[in-house]
C-alpha positions in Angstrom: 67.8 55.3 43.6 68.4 57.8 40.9 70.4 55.8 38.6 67.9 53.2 38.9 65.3 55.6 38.3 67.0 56.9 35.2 67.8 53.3 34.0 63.9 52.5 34.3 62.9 55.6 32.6 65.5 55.4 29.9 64.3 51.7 29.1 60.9 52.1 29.0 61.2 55.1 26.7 63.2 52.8 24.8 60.5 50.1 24.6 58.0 52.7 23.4 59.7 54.3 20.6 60.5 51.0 18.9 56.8 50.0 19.4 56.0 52.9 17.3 58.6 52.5 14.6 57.2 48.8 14.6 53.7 49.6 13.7 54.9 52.0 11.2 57.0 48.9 9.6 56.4 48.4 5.8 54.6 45.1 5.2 56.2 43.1 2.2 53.7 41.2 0.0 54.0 37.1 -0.7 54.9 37.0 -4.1 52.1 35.5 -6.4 52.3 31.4 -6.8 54.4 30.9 -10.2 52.1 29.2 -13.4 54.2 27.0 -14.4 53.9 25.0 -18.0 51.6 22.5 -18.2 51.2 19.5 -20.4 48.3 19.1 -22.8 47.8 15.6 -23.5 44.4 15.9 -25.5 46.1 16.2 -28.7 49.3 14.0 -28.5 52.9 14.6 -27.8 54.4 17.9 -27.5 51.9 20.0 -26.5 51.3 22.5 -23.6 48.5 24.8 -22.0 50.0 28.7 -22.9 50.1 30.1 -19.4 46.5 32.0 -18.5 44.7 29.8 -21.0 43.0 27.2 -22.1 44.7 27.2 -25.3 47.2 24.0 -26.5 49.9 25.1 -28.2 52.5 22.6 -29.8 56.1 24.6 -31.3 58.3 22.1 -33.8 59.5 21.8 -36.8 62.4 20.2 -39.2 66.0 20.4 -40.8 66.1 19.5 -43.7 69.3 18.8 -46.3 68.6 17.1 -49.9 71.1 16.4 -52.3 69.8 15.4 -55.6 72.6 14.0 -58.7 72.0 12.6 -62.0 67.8 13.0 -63.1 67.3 14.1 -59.5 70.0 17.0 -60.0 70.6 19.8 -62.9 71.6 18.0 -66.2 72.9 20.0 -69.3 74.0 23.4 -67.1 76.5 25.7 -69.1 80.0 25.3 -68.1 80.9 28.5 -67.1 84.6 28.5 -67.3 84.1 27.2 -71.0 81.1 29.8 -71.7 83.3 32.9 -70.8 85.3 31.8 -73.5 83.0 31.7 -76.3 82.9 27.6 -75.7 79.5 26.6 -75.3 79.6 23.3 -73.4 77.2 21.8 -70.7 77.5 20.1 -67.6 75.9 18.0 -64.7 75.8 19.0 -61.3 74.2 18.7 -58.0 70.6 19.8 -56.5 70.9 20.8 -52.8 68.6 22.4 -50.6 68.6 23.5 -46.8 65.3 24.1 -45.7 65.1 25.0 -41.7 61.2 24.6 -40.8 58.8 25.8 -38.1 55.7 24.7 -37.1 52.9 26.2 -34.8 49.4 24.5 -34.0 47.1 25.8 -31.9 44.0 24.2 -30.8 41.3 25.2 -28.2 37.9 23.1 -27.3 34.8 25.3 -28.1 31.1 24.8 -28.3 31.5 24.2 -32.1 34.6 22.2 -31.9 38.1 22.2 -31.6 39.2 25.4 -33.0 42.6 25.3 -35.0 45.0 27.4 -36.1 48.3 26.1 -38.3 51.2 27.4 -39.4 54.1 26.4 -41.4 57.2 28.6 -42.6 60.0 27.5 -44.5 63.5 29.3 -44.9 65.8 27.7 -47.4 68.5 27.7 -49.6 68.5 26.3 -52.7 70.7 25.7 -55.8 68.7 25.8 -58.9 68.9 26.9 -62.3 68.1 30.2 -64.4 67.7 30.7 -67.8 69.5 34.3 -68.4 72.4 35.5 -67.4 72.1 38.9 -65.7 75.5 40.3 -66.7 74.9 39.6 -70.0 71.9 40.7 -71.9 70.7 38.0 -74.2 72.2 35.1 -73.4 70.2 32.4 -72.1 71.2 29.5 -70.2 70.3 27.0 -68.0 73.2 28.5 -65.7 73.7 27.1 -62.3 73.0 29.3 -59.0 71.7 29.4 -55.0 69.4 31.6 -53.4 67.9 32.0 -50.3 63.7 31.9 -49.8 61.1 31.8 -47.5 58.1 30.0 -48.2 54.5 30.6 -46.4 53.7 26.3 -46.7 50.4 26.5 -44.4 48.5 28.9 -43.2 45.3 27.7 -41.6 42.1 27.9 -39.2 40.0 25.4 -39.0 36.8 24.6 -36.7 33.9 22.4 -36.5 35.2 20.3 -40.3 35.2 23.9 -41.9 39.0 24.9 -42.9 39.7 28.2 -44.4 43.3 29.4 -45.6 46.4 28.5 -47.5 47.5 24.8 -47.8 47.7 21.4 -50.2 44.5 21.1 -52.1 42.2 19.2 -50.8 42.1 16.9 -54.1 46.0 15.8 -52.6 45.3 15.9 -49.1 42.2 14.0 -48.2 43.2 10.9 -50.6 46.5 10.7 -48.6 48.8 11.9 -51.3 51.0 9.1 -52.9 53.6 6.5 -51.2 56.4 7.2 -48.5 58.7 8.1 -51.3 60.8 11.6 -51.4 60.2 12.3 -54.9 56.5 11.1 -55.6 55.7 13.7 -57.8 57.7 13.3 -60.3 54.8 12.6 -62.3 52.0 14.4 -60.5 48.6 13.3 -59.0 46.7 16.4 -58.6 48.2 20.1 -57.8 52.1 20.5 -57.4 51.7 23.9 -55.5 49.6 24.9 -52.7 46.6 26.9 -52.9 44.0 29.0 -51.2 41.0 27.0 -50.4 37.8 27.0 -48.3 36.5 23.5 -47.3 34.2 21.4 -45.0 34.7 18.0 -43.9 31.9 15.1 -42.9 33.5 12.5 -40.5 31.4 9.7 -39.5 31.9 7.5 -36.5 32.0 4.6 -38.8 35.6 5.1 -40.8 33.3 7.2 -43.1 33.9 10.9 -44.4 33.2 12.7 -47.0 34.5 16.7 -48.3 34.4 19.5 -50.8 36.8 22.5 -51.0 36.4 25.6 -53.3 40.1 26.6 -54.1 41.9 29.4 -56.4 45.0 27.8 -57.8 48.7 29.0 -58.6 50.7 30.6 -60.7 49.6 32.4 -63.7 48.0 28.9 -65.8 46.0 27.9 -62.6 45.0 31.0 -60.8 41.6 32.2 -61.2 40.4 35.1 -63.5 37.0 35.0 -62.2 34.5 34.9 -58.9 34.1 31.0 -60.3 36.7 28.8 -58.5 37.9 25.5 -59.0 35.9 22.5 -56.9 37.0 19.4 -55.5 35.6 16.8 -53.6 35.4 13.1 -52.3 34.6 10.2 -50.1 36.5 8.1 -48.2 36.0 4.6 -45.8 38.8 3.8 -43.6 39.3 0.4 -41.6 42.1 -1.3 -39.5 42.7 -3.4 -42.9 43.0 -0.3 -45.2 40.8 2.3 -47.4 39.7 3.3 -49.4 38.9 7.2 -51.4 37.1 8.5 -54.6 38.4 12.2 -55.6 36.9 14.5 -58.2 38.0 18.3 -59.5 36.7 20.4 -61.6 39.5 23.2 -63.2 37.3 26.6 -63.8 40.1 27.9 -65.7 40.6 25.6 -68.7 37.0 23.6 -67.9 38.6 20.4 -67.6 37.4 17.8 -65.1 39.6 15.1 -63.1 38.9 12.2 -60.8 41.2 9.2 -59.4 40.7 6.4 -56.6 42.6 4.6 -54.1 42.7 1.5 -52.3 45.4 1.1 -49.5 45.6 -2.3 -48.1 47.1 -3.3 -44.5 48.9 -7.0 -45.4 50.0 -7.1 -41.7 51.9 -5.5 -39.4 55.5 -5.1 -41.8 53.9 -4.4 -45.3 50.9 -1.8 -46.2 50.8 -1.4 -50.0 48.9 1.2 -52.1 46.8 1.7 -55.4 45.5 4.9 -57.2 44.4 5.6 -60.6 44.0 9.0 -62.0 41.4 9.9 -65.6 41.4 13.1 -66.7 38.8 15.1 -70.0 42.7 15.3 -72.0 41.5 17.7 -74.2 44.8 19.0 -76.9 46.9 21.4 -75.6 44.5 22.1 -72.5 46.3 22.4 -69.0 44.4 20.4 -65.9 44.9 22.0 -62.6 43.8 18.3 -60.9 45.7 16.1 -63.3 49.3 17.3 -64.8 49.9 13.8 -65.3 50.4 13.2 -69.6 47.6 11.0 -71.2 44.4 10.5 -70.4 44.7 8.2 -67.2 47.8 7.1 -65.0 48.3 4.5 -62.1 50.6 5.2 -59.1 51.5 2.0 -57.3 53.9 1.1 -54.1 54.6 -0.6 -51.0 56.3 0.3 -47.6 57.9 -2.9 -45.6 58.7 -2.1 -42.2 62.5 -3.6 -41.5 62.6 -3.2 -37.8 62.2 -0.5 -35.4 64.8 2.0 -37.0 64.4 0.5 -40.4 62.3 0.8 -43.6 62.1 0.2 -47.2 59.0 2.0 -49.6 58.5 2.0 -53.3 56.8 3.8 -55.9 56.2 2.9 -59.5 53.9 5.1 -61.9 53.0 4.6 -65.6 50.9 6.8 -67.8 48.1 6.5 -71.3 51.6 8.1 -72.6 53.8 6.0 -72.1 55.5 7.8 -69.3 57.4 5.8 -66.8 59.0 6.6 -63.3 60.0 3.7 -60.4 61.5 5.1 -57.1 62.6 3.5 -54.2 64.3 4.0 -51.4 65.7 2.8 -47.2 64.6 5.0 -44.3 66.5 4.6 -41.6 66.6 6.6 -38.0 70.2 6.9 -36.9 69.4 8.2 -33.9 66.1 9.4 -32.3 65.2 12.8 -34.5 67.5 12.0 -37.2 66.5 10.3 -40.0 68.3 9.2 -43.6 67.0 8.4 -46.4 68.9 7.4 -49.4 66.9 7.0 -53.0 67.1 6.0 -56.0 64.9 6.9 -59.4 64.6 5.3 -62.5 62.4 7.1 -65.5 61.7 6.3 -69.1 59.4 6.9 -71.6 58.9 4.1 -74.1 57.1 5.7 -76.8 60.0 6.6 -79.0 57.7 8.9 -81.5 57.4 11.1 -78.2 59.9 13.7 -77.1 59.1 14.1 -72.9 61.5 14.2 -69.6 61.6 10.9 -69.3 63.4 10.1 -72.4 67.0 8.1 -72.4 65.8 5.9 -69.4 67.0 9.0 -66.5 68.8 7.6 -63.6 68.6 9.0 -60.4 70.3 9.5 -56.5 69.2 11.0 -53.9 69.5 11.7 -50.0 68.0 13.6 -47.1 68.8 13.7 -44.0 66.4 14.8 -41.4 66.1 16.0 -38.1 62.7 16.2 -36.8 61.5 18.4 -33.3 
């Protein structure tokens, strides 16, 4: 009866203490659900909600490598080896660039629209010429070297039509630019460098919209020197068969005034072709911050024929009031999803003998970039 007595007692004792210890027990918290990503589809591919807000955010980009010979390369470069030696001869050689490029858009819906923030940064190295020779004082060149950049493309906000920032002019963006050509520049259509600019634009429901943008210019001949800026603005219609655009600018630096057109037609659903003419006040030995084209008017032409679903061929052809002449054309083809080449070829003249330009001694041309996209 004892031992049973002390069995019972020693058990229930037992019983009791752990029923303490178990109401002392520390109780772990359920972690928290995780967020995960999700998929904003309001804007297209790509984007996503960034986790705790109602923000889209969209993160991509390009690499880029060009390689330019013959016009689209350096001509006339000092040889080196030669020019060490007292021997002043010249060569040819290659442009190349690789540009590695990122991308960051931002968008959130507000009560005054969607609000938008954009930003493009390019990091590159690039062979390119100099004109001195910095271990030896005086001699000038074109010599041949490569350097690495970084370049601030676009940096934006926009909301409601009203943009405010760093970007293309308006006078080259909202007419489109040129054709699907690499090198359709080569005799400009407006600004060749970005620019700050402040601008608003009207869309209608209707294909309709309409713009103005106050901008500041580049580089010492274009930059302003005063509180006036330069102004550009236009109209535009758009359709299912085409477009068409009306562009003016007004250069506050040199007072000059510039305006060009274009008419983009949809044949069907393999060709789309293009027109746009430029006219420009050409006043002698005045600069034009909206027309750097030479002469007083110029007419950019070209078509893009769709080959098939990896294929495509587009052309360029421009011709100036002097004279100037410059056809490009070239095959885009994706290898691969992402990666796309695109060989090109260039052809430039000017046929006014009495003239001394770039263009003399009908310039021949190569050149390829590939291109992977993300």
């Amino acid at each position: 009866m004892k031992i049973r007595s002390i069995f019972l007692g020693s058990a229930a004792a037992l019983f009791a203490v752990s029923g303490a210890r178990a109401a002392d027990a520390v109780v772990i918290a359920e972690p928290e659900p995780v967020e995960y990503v999700r998929v904003c589809d309001v804007y297209g591919t790509g984007f996503y909600y960034m986790p705790g807000t109602e923000t889209c955010l969209r993160v991509g980009g390009y690499l880029r490598y060009d390689i330019g010979a013959g016009f689209l390369g350096h001509e006339d470069v000092l040889d080196k080896k030669d020019f060490s030696e007292g021997v002043l001869n010249l060569n040819d050689t290659y442009y190349k660039r690789a540009r590695a490029a990122l991308r960051l858009d931002a968008r959130t819906e507000t009560e005054l629209g969607t609000l938008r923030s954009y930003i493009q940064v390019n990091f590159q190295y690039t062979t390119s010429v100099t004109d001195d020779d910095p271990d030896t004082a005086g001699i000038e060149g074109p010599f041949t070297t490569a350097d690495n950049g970084v370049d601030l493309e676009h940096a934006y906000i926009e909301l409601g039509g009203f943009l405010i920032g760093k970007t293309d002019s308006f006078f080259l963006s909202f007419s489109d630019f040129a054709g699907n050509v690499v090198n359709d520049d080569l005799i400009g259509y407006g600004p060749i460098d970005n620019t700050h600019t402040i601008s608003y634009t009207f869309h209608g429901g209707n294909g309709f919209s309409a713009g103005i943008a106050l901008e500041e210019g580049y580089d010492v001949e274009y930059t302003i020197d005063d509180y006036v800026p330069h102004v550009t603005g236009g109209v535009k219609f758009t359709q299912g068969w085409g477009g068409v655009s009306v562009m003016g600018g007004y250069d506050s630096v040199w007072e000059e005034w510039a305006a060009k057109a274009r008419l983009d037609v949809k044949v069907n659903d393999t060709i789309s072709a293009f027109v746009m003419a430029g006219l420009k006040d050409d006043d002698v030995g005045e600069l034009n911050f909206y027309a750097p084209w030479n002469g007083d008017w110029a007419v950019w032409t070209g078509f893009t024929a769709k080959m098939s679903e990896k294929a495509s061929i587009n052309t360029q052809v421009t011709y100036t009031d002097a004279q100037d002449f410059v056809a490009v054309a070239n095959v885009q083809y994706e290898l691969v999803p992402g990666l796309t080449l695109t060989p090109e070829i260039v052809y430039a003249d000017n046929f006014d003998d009495d003239v001394v330009t770039q263009y003399d001694d009908a310039e021949f041309g190569g050149f390829l970039r590939v291109q992977r996209n993300f």
